[in-house]
C-alpha positions as CSV (number, residue, x, y, z in Angstrom):
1,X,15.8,5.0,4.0
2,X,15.2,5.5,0.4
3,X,14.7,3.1,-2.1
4,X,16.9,5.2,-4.3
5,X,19.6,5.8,-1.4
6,X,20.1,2.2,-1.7
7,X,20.1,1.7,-5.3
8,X,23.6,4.1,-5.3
9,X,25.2,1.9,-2.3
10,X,28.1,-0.8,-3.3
11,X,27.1,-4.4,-2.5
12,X,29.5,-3.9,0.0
13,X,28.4,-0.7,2.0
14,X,25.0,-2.9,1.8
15,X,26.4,-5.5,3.5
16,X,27.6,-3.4,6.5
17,X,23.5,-1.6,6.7
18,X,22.1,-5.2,6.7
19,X,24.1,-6.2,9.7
20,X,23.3,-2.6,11.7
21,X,19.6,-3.1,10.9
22,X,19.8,-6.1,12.1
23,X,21.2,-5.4,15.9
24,X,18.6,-2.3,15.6
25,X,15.9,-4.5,15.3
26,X,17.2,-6.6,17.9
27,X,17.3,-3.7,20.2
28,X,14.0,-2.8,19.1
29,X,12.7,-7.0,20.3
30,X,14.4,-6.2,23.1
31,X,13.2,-2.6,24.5
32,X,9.3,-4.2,23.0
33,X,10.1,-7.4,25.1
34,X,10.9,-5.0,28.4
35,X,7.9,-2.5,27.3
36,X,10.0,0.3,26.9
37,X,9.4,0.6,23.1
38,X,6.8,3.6,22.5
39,X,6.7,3.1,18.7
40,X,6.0,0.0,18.0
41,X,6.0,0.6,14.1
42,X,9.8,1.1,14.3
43,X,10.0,-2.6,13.5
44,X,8.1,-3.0,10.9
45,X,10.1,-0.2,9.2
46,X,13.7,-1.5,10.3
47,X,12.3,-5.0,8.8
48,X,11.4,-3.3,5.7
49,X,14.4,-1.4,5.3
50,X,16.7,-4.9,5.7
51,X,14.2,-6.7,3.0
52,X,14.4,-3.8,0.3
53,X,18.7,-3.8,1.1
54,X,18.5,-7.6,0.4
55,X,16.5,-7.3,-2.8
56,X,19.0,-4.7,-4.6
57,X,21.7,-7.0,-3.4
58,X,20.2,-9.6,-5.1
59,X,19.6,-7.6,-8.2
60,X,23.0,-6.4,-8.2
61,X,24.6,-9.7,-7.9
62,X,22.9,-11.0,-11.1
């Protein structure tokens, strides 16, 4: 997801793509846990997605 995508999201709609990345990510842990997982870098993106969602919330909250 782009950084720009985000920017033009409501705090709200932000909200909501925090909470699906995080059961993604979950899933992810879990298919990684049960070596099923053939890309592993999925999680690092899915985790970088949820930080960069939570830093424009912040900013727009202020």
């Amino acid at each position: 997801m782009k950084i720009q995508e985000i920017r033009e999201m409501s705090v709200e709609e932000l909200g909501n793509k925090v909470v699906e990345l995080k059961q993604e990510l979950f899933n992810l842990r879990l298919q990684k846990a049960m070596h099923k997982l053939e890309n592993t870098a999925k999680i690092g993106e899915v985790k970088k997605s949820i930080a960069q969602i939570k830093t424009v919330i912040t900013e727009k909250s202020n």
